[in-house]
C-alpha positions as CSV (number, residue, x, y, z in Angstrom):
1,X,53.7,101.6,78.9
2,X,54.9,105.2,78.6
3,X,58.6,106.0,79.8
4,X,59.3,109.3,81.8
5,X,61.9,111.1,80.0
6,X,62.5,113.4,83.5
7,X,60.8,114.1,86.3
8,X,61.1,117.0,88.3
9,X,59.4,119.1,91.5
10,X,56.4,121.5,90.7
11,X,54.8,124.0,93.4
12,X,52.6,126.5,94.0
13,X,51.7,128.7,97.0
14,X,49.0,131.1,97.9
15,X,48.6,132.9,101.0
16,X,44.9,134.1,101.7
17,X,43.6,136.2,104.7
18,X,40.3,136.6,106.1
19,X,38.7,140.3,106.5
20,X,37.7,141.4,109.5
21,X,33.6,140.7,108.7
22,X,34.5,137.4,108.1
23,X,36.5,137.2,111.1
24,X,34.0,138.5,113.3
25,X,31.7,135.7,112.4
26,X,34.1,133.1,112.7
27,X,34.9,134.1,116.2
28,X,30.9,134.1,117.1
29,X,31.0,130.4,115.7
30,X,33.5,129.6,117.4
31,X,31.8,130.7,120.9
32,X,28.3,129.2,120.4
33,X,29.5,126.1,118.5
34,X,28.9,125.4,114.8
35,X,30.3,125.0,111.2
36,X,32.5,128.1,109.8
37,X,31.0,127.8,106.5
38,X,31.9,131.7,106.4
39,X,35.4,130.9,106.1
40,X,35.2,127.6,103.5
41,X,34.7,129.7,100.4
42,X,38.2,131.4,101.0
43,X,40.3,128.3,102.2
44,X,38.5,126.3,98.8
45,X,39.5,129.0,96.9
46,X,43.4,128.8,98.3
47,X,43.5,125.5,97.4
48,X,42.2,125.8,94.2
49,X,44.8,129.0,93.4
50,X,47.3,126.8,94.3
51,X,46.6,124.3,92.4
52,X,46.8,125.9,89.7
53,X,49.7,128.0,90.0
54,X,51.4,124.5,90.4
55,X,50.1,123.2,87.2
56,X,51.4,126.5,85.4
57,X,54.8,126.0,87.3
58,X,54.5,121.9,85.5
59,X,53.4,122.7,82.0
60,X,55.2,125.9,81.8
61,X,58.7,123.1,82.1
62,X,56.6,120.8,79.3
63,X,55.6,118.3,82.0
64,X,52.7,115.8,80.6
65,X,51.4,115.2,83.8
66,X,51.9,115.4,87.5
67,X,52.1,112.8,90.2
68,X,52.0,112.1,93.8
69,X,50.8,115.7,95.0
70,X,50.7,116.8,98.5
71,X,49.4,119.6,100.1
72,X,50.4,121.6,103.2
73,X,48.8,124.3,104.8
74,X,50.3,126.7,107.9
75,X,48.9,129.7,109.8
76,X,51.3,133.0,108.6
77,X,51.5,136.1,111.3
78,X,51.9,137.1,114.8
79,X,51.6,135.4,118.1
80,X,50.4,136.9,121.4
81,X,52.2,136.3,124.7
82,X,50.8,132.4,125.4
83,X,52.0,131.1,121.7
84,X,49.0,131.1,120.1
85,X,48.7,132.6,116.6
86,X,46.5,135.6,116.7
87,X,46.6,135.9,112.6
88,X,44.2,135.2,110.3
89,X,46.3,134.4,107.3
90,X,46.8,130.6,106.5
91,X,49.0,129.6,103.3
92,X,48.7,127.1,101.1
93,X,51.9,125.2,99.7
94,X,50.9,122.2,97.0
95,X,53.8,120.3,95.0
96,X,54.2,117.2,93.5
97,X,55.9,115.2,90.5
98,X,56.1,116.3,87.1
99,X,56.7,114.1,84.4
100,X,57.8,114.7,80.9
101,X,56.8,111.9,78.7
């Protein structure tokens, strides 16, 4: 089998926002009921940014590969008077173990 010659942490992070179109619609769906397909594209996109900013951050250090990756997302902004957020940003934080071989 292959021996890890070091391991280390890799990241990345992306923090995306919706516009205010996109926004609007969500808020509709959310009334009437539904799927917020409008907003899927943005948050796939996010994860995908991240992803990839943490496999620069790996192979940038000579990492083979990378292991054991987690992802964690949060809501980034303002909150009104009752605690809720009132922001449409949401971040994206993926890291995970890099191995060089």
């Amino acid at each position: 089998g292959t021996v890890a010659k070091e391991v280390f942490l890799c990241r990345g992070s992306v923090v995306i926002g919706a516009n205010f179109y996109r926004r609007f619609v969500a808020k509709l769906k959310q009334i009437i009921g539904g799927h917020l397909r409008i907003l899927e594209g943005i948050i796939e996109r996010a994860y995908r940014e991240a992803t990839l900013r943490m496999i620069s951050d790996a192979y940038s250090k000579g990492a083979a590969m990378i292991i054991n990756v987690r992802y964690e997302t949060t809501c980034v902004g303002r909150t009104d008077r009752r605690g809720n957020n009132t922001s449409s940003m949401m971040e994206v934080f993926v890291y995970g173990t890099a191995v060089i071989t």
